[in-house]
C-alpha positions in Angstrom: 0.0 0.0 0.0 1.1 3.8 -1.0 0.6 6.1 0.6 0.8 10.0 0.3 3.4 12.0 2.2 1.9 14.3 5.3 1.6 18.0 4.8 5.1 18.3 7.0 7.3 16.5 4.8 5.5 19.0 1.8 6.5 21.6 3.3 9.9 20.4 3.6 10.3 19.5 0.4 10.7 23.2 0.2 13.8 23.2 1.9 15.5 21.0 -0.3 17.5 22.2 -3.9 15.3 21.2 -6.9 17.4 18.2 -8.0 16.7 16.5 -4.7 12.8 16.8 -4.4 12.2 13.6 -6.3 14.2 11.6 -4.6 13.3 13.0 -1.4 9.4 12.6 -2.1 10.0 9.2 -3.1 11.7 7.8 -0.6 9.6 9.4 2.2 6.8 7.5 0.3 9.0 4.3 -0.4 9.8 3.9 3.5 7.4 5.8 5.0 4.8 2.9 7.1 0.6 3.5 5.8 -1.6 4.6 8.6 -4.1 2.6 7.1 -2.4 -0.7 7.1 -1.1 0.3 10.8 -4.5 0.7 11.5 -5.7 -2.5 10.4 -2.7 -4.0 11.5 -3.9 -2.9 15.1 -7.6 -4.0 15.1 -6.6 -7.4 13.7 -3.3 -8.6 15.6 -2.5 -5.4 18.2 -3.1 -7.6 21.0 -0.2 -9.6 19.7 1.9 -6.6 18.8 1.7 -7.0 15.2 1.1 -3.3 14.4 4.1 -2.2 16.6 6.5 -4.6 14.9 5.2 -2.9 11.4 6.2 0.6 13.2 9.7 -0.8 14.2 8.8 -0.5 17.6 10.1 -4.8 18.7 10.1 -3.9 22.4 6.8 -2.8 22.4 5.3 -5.8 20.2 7.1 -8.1 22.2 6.3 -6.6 25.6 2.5 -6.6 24.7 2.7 -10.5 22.7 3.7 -12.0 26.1 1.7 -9.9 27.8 -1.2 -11.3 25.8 0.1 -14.8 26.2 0.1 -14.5 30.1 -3.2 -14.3 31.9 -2.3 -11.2 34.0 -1.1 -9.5 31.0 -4.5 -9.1 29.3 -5.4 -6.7 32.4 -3.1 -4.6 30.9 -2.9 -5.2 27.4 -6.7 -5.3 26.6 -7.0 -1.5 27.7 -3.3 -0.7 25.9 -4.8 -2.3 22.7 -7.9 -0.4 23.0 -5.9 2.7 23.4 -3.5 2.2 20.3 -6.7 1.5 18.0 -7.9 5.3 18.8 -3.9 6.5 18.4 -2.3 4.3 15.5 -3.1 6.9 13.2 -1.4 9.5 14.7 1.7 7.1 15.7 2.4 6.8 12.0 2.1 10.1 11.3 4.3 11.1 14.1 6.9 8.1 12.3 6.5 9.9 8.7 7.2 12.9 10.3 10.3 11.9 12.4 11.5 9.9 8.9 10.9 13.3 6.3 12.8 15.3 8.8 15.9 12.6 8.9 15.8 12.5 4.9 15.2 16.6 4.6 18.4 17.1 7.0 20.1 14.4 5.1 19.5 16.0 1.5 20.0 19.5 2.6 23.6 18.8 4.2 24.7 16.3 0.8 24.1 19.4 -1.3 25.6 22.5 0.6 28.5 20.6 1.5 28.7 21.9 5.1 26.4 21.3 8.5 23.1 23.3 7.3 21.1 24.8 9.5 18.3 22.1 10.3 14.3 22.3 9.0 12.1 23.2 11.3 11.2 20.0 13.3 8.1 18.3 13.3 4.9 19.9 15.4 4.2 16.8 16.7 6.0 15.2 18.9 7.4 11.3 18.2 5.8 8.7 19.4 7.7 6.3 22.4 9.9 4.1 20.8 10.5 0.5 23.2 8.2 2.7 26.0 11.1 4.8 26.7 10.1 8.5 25.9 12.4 10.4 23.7 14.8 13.1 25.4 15.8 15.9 23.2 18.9 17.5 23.8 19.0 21.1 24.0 21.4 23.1 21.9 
C-alpha cells in the first residue's frame, strides 16, 4: 500500500534544492509505514503486537505479545490495545514525520556541503519508541 506524504514533509520538500525533491518525495513514500495498514494491522493482531513490529517498535510488540500470552497480561494489554486503536493513526504520522525530517536534513547537508542549518522540526511530537520517551537535547 502507498501512501501519500503528510503535509510536514510537503512543506519540507521546500527546503530542499530542486534536483533533490524527487528523490526525497520518493523515498519518504518508499519507507514511509501506511496509517491505514497500521490501522488495520492494530484491530486485527494489536493484542499480539503485530502493528508495533510494522512501526519498528520490537520492544513494544514483544512486551505486549507476552503480555497477551500470560493471563495477567490481558489486564493490561486489553486497555493498551484499545488505546493504540484510537492512536495508531497519529503514531504513523508522528513516524512519517520523524522519517521526512531525517531525509530533509540528510538532502540539505549532501548538497551545501557543510552542517546546514536544520528544517524546522516536526509539530508533533514522536511517538515512544521500546516505552522509553524520547529526550531531546538542548542546543
Amino acid at each position: 500500500m502507498k501512501h501519500t506524504m503528510t503535509p510536514y514533509a510537503e512543506m519540507l520538500m521546500n527546503y530542499l534544492p530542486a534536483e533533490c525533491r524527487p528523490t526525497f518525495a520518493y523515498e519518504c513514500r518508499q519507507y514511509g509505514k501506511d496509517p491505514l495498514l497500521a490501522f488495520l494491522l492494530q484491530i486485527f493482531g494489536g493484542l499480539f503486537g503485530i502493528a508495533d513490529f510494522y512501526l519498528g517498535n520490537v520492544a513494544r510488540g514483544a512486551l505486549m505479545a507476552l503480555g497477551t500470552i500470560s493471563t495477567v497480561g490481558l489486564v493490561v494489554t486489553v486497555p493498551l490495545w484499545i488505546y493504540r486503536m484510537v492512536t495508531i493513526w497519529f503514531d504513523t504520522e508522528a513516524e512519517n514525520d520523524a522519517l521526512a525530517y531525517a531525509l530533509a536534513y540528510r538532502y540539505i547537508a549532501a548538497s551545501s556541503g557543510q552542517r546546514p542549518e536544520p528544517p524546522p522540526p516536526p509539530m508533533r511530537p514522536r511517538p515512544n519508541i521500546g516505552g522509553m520517551p524520547m529526550v531531546r537535547q538542548q542546543q
